[in-house]
C-alpha positions as CSV (number, residue, x, y, z in Angstrom):
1,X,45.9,8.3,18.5
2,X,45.1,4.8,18.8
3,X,42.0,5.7,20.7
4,X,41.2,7.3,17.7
5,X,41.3,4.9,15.5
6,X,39.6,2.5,17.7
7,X,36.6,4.1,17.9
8,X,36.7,5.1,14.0
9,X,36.9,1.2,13.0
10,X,34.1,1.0,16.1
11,X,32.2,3.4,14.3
12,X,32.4,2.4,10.8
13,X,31.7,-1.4,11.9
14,X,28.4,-0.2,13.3
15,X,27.4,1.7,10.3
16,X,28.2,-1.1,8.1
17,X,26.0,-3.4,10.7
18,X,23.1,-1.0,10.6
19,X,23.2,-0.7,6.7
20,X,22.9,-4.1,6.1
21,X,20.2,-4.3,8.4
22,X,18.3,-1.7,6.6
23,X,19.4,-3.0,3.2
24,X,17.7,-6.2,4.1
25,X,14.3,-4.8,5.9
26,X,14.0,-3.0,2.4
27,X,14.3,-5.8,0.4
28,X,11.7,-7.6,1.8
29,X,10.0,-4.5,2.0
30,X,10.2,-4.2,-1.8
31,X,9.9,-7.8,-2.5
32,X,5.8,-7.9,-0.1
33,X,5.4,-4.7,-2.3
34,X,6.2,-6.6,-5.7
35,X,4.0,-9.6,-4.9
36,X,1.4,-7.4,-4.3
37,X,1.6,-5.7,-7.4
38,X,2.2,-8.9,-9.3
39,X,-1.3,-9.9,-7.9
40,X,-2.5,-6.9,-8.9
41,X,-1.7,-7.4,-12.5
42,X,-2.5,-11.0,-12.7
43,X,-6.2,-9.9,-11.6
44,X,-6.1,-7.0,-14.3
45,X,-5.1,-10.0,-16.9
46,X,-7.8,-12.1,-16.0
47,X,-10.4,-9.2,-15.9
48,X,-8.9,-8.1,-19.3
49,X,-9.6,-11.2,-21.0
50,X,-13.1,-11.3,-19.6
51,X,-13.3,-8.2,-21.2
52,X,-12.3,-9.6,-24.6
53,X,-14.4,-12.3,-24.1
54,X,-17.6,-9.7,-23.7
55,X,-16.6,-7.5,-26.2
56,X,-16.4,-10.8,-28.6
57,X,-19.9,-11.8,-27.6
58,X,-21.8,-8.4,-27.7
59,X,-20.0,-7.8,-31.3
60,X,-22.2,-10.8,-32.7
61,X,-24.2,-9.6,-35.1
62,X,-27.6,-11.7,-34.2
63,X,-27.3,-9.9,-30.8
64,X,-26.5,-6.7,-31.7
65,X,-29.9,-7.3,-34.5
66,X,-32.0,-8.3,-31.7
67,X,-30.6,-5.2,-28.9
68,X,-31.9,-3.0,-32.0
69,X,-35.4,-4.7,-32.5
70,X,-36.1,-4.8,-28.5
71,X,-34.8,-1.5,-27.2
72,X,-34.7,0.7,-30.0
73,X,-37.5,-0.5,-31.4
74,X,-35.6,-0.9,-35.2
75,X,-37.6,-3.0,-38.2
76,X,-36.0,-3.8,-41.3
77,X,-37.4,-1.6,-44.3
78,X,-40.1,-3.3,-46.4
79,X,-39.1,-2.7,-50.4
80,X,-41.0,0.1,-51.4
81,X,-39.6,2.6,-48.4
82,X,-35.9,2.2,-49.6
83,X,-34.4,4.1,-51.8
84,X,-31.1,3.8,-53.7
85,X,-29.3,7.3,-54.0
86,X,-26.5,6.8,-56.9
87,X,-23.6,9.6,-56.7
């Protein structure tokens, strides 16, 4: 009987040893995986505001005029071909 319990506490202190040792190889598992993904969204941040900071300059309306006179070829209407439509 003492046998017994000898090796159960022999057992149960090696599965408590290899737990912790696999509790700690996943944390720093989990903690290589959060840096990463905190990189990650500090380089989606930045790229967002560059974004932002596109979108602001493309929405200026002196450059959105001038894309329409180059590309599309758009002139402003001379007096006599507009035409006011009243509902």
């Amino acid at each position: 009987m003492r046998w017994f319990v000898f090796v159960l506490l022999l057992t149960a202190n090696v599965a408590s040893g290899l737990a912790v040792a696999y509790d700690r190889f996943r944390h720093r598992q989990l903690f290589a995986e959060l840096r990463k993904l905190e990189k990650a969204r500090d380089e989606l941040d930045l790229n967002f505001s560059q974004l932002q900071l596109e979108q602001a300059t493309m929405a200026e309306p002196t450059l959105i005029d001038r894309a329409a006179r180059e590309h599309l070829g758009m002139i402003n209407p001379a007096p006599q071909d507009t035409v006011a439509v009243r509902p």
